[in-house]
C-alpha positions as CSV (number, residue, x, y, z in Angstrom):
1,X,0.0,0.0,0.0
2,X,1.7,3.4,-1.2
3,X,0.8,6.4,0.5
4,X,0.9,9.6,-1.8
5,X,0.4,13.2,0.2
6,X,-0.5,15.8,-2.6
7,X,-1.1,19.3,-1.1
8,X,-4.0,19.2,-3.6
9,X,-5.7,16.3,-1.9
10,X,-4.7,17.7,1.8
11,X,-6.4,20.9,1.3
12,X,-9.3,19.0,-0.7
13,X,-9.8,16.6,3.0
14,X,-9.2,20.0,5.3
15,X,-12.0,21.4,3.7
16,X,-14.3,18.5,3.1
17,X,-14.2,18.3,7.0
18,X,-14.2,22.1,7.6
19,X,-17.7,21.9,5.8
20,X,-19.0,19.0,8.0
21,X,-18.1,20.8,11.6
22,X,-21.7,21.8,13.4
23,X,-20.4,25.5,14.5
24,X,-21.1,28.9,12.9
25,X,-19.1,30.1,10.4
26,X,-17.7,33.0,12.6
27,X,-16.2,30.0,14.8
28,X,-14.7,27.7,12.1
29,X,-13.4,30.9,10.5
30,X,-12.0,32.2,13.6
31,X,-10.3,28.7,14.3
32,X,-8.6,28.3,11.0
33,X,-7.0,31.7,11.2
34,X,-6.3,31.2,14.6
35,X,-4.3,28.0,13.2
36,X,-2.9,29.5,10.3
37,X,-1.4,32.8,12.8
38,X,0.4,30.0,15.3
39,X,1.3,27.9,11.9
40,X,3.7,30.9,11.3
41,X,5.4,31.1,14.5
42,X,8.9,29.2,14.8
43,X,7.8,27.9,18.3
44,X,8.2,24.5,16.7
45,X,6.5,22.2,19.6
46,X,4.1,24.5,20.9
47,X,2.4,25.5,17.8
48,X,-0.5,23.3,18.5
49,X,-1.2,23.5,21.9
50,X,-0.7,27.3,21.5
51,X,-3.6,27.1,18.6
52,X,-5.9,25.2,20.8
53,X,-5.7,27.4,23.9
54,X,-6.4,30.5,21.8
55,X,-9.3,29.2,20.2
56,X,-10.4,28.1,23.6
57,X,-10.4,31.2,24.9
58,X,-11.6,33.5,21.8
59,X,-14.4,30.7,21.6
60,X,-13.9,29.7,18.2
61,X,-13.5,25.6,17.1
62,X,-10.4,24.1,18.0
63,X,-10.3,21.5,15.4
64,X,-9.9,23.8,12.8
65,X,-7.2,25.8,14.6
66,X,-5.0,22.3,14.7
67,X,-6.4,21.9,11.1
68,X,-4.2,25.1,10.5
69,X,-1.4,24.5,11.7
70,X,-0.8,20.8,10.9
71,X,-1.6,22.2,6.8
72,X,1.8,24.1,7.8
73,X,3.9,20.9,7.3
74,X,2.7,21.2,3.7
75,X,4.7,24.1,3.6
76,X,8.2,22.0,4.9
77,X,10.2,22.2,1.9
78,X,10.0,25.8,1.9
79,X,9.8,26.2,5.6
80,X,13.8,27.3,6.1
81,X,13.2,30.0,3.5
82,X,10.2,31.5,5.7
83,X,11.7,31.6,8.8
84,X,14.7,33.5,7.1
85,X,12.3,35.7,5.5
86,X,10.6,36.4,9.4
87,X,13.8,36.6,10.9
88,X,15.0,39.3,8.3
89,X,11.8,41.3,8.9
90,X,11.8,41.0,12.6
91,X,15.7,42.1,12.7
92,X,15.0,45.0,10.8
93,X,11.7,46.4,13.2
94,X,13.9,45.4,16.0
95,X,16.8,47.7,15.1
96,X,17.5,51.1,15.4
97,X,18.5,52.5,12.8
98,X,16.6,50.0,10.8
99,X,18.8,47.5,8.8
100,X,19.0,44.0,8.0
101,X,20.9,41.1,9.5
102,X,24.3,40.3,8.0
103,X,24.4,37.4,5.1
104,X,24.2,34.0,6.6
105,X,26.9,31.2,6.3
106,X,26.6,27.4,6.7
107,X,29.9,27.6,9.1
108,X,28.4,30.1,11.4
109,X,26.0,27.6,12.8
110,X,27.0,25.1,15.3
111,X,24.7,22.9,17.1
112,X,26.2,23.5,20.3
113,X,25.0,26.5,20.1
114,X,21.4,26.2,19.8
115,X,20.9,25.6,23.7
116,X,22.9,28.4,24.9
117,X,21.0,31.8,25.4
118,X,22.1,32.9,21.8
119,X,18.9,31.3,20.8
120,X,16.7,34.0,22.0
121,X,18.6,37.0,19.9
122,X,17.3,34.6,16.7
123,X,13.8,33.4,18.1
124,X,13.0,37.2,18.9
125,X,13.0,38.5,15.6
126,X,12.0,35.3,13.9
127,X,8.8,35.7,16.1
128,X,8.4,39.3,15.7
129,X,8.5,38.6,12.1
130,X,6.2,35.7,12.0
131,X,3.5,38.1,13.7
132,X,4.1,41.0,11.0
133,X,3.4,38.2,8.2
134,X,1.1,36.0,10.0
135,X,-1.6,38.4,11.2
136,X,-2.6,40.0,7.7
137,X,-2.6,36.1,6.2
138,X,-4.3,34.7,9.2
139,X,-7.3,37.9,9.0
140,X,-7.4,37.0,5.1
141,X,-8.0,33.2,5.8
142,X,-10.8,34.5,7.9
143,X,-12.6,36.3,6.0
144,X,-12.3,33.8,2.7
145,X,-13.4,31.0,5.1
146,X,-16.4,32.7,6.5
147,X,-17.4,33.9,3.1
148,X,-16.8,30.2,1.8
149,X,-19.0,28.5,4.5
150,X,-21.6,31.2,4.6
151,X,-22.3,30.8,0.7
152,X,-21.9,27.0,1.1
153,X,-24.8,27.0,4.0
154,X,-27.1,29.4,2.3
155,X,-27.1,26.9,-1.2
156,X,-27.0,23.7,1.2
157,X,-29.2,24.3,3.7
158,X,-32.1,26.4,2.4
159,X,-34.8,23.5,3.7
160,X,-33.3,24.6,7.1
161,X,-34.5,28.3,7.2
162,X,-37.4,28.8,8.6
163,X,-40.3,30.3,6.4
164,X,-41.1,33.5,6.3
């Protein structure tokens, strides 16, 4: 048995079961961006958990928020691009004057190095950076989804209105 993962077919799935969830489109919306802000974030580990908790609190659906973030791995491949992409941004609102970070060699980074307190003067403008790019794609995601799921339930679910 081969097992083929097509981004296609993921995003096909994500939304065939986005579409089945019994919750309002503001809360399914809310969730997937909710996701899709934490999917952006380089706190590798706590991505999910992070996604949960905020759509716990903001009272949206948490299984689209992990829907979110796990449709991140599709984005793997590219993934070390991204995060130099958010760490350049973040550097450059971080400093004063504004400029960006010097060019980045393979032979600069050691492993030894990644649990010393070095870390944090990477991880703070690689997270500053993932909020400056996350936030307008997460609110977009919203309001595409909503949109989506409020056009799909008006031409689905018509026999569920009541009459006037």
């Amino acid at each position: 048995m081969r097992f083929r993962l097509h981004p296609k077919q993921l995003l096909r799935q994500a939304w065939l079961r986005l579409r089945q969830l019994r919750d309002a489109p503001h809360a399914v919306a809310g969730g997937l961006a909710i996701g899709v802000f934490w999917g952006f974030t380089p706190l590798t580990g706590l991505k999910t958990l992070l996604s949960i908790f905020t759509a716990w609190i903001t009272r949206c659906s948490k299984i689209p928020a992990v829907i979110a973030v796990t449709l991140h791995d599709i984005l793997i491949p590219v993934w070390p691009i991204i995060l130099r992409w958010e760490y350049d941004l973040g550097f450059w609102i971080l400093n004063r004057p504004h400029r960006f970070p010097p060019k980045l060699g393979i032979g600069k980074i050691h492993m030894s190095e990644l649990l010393q307190w070095k870390t944090l003067g990477v991880l703070w403008p690689t997270f500053v950076g993932s909020v400056v790019i996350g936030v307008p794609i997460a609110l977009v995601t919203y309001w595409i989804v909503k949109w989506a799921l409020e056009r799909y339930e008006s031409k689905h679910h018509r026999h569920l209105t009541p009459p006037a």
